[in-house]
N, C-alpha and C positions, 0 to 999 in steps of 0.2 A: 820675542820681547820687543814692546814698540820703545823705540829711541826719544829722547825729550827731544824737540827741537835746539838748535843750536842757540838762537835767537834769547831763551829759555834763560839758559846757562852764562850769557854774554851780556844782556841788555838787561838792565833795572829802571823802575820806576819809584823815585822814593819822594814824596811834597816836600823831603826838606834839603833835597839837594837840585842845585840848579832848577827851582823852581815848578819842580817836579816833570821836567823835560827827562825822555828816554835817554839814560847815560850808559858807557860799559860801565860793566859792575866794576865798586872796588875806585871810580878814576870821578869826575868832573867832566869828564871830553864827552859830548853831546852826542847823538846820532846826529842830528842836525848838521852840527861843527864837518864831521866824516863826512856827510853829505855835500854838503855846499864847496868845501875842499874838493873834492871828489869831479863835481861840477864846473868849477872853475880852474880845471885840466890835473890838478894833481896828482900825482903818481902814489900807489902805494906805496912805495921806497921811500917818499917823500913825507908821508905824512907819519910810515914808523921812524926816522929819522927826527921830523917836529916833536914826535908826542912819543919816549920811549917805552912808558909804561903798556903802548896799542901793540897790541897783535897781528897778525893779519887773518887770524881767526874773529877780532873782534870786528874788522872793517868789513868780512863778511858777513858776520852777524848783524852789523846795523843797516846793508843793502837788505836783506832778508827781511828784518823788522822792518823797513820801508816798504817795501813790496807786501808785504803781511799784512801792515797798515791800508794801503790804499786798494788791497783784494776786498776787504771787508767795508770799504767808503762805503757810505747811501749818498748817493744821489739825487735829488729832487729836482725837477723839473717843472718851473712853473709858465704858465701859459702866458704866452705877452699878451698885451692888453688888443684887442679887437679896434682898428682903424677908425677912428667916427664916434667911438664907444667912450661915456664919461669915466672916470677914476672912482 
């Protein structure tokens, strides 16, 4: 039996909450918010402590949907312009 991803289960997207930014279900607390927290040295002890409705099921879940997210990026690459060459 294949498993739902966790991410699944943990992470919504809804237009009328927080401006349809990826949230844990159920809360207002951003992936973003978990992220940049995260980034700017926090601990998880610290951020279930800030936020107690978070899990630390959910602070995995929002690295996974980041990583999930930028597996699936396109990238485009465009050619700079040629030396000597008009615009």
């Amino acid at each position: 039996m294949a498993r739902r991803p966790m991410t699944a289960d943990r992470i919504e997207v809804d237009p009328n909450v927080m401006m349809g930014k990826p949230i844990i279900r159920g809360t207002r607390i951003t992936v973003e918010l978990i992220l940049r927290k995260l980034a700017e040295g926090a601990a998880e002890a610290d951020l279930l402590d800030a936020y107690p409705r978070l899990k630390r099921e959910d602070i995995r879940a929002a690295i996974a949907y980041a990583a999930d997210t930028i597996a699936h990026e396109e990238i485009i690459l465009l050619a700079a312009p040629q030396s000597g060459s008009k615009p």
